[in-house]
Each structure stands twice: as C-alpha cells, then as structure tokens.
C-alpha angles and dihedrals in degrees: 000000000000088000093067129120125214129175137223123223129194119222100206095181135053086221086053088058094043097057092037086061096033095047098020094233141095122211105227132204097175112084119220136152094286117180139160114282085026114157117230127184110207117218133192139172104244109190104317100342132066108237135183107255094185159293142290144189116208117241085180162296129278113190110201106250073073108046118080127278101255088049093041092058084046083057097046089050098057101036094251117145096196162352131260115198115192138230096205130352129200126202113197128221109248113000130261127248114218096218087070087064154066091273099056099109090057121107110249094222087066103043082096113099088354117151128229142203115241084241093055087041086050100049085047094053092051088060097067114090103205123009123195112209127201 
C-alpha cells in the first residue's frame, strides 16, 4: 500500500465545489494516470491559504468522445478532456491548511495535478477533525 499514488486537485470556484459535492464529479483538463479506485485530495484557497477541503475515490473516468453533446461542448469550451465521477467523497471540518501538512513545502501554484504517496494521503486525511462522506 505504501506504494500507492493519489492526486490533488484544486477547486479554484465556489460553483466547482458545489457541483463536485452536488454531482459527485469533477470535469478535468490535467491529464494524470487516473484509474478506478484513484485517490484524489481536494484543495481550495479559503480566505488567504490554501487548505485541503476533502477527499475523493475515483468510480471512473469518462473521456469526452464519451460524455453528451451539451457536456461535451462544456468540455471543448474550457479546455477539459473528461469527467471523473466518484465512488465516495469526503468534505473535512474544518478544513485543512496545508501548511499544517506534508505538503507544506510545496509550492501552491503545483499542488494541482501533484501526485502523493498513500502515507502522505493518509497523514492529510488524519488532520482533519470531522469528515462528512457521501
């Protein structure tokens, strides 16, 4: 397990984190090794500092040849090549700064799409206090 890679994502809009917790997906344009059962870390600016929001476990992946027309166009328009639908999400309260973690040596403007070790995942996840699953 140790072994394991997960990503982080950065949710740059309040609508984008409403419709990843409302749909339960998140449209990508960064291309990574995504796979069922992928692990993704979901970061925000709150206020000032950028902060983890929550957590998230891949379903799966919908490229867009495969995605309908009126998505696909969305797709097209900003530059996304897919979907990713997920199998559980978590939100964490509050949230969690990332200079309280692992990855706070990392510069903010390459958390996107960064990759991370189960062990550093892990030791995210445990500093959030409460965590609401869906």
């Amino acid at each position: 397990m140790a072994d394991e890679l997960g990503y982080i994502l950065r949710i740059s809009r309040d609508d984008t984190e409403k419709q990843l917790y409302a749909k339960r997906s998140l449209y990508v344009g960064i291309k990574r090794d995504w796979s069922r059962g992928g692990m993704i870390l979901f970061v925000r600016k709150i206020g000032i500092v950028d902060a983890f929001i929550g957590s998230g476990v891949i379903d799966k992946i919908v490229i867009i040849d495969e995605l309908a027309e009126e998505e696909r166009k969305l797709c097209l328009e900003n530059n996304w090549y897919g979907k990713l639908v997920f199998a559980t999400l978590a939100r964490f309260h509050p949230a969690v700064p990332v200079k309280d973690t692992s990855a706070a040596g990392e510069n903010p403007l390459v958390l996107h799409g960064a990759i991370v070790s189960s062990a550093n995942f892990s030791e995210i996840v445990r500093h959030a206090r409460a965590k609401i699953i869906s």
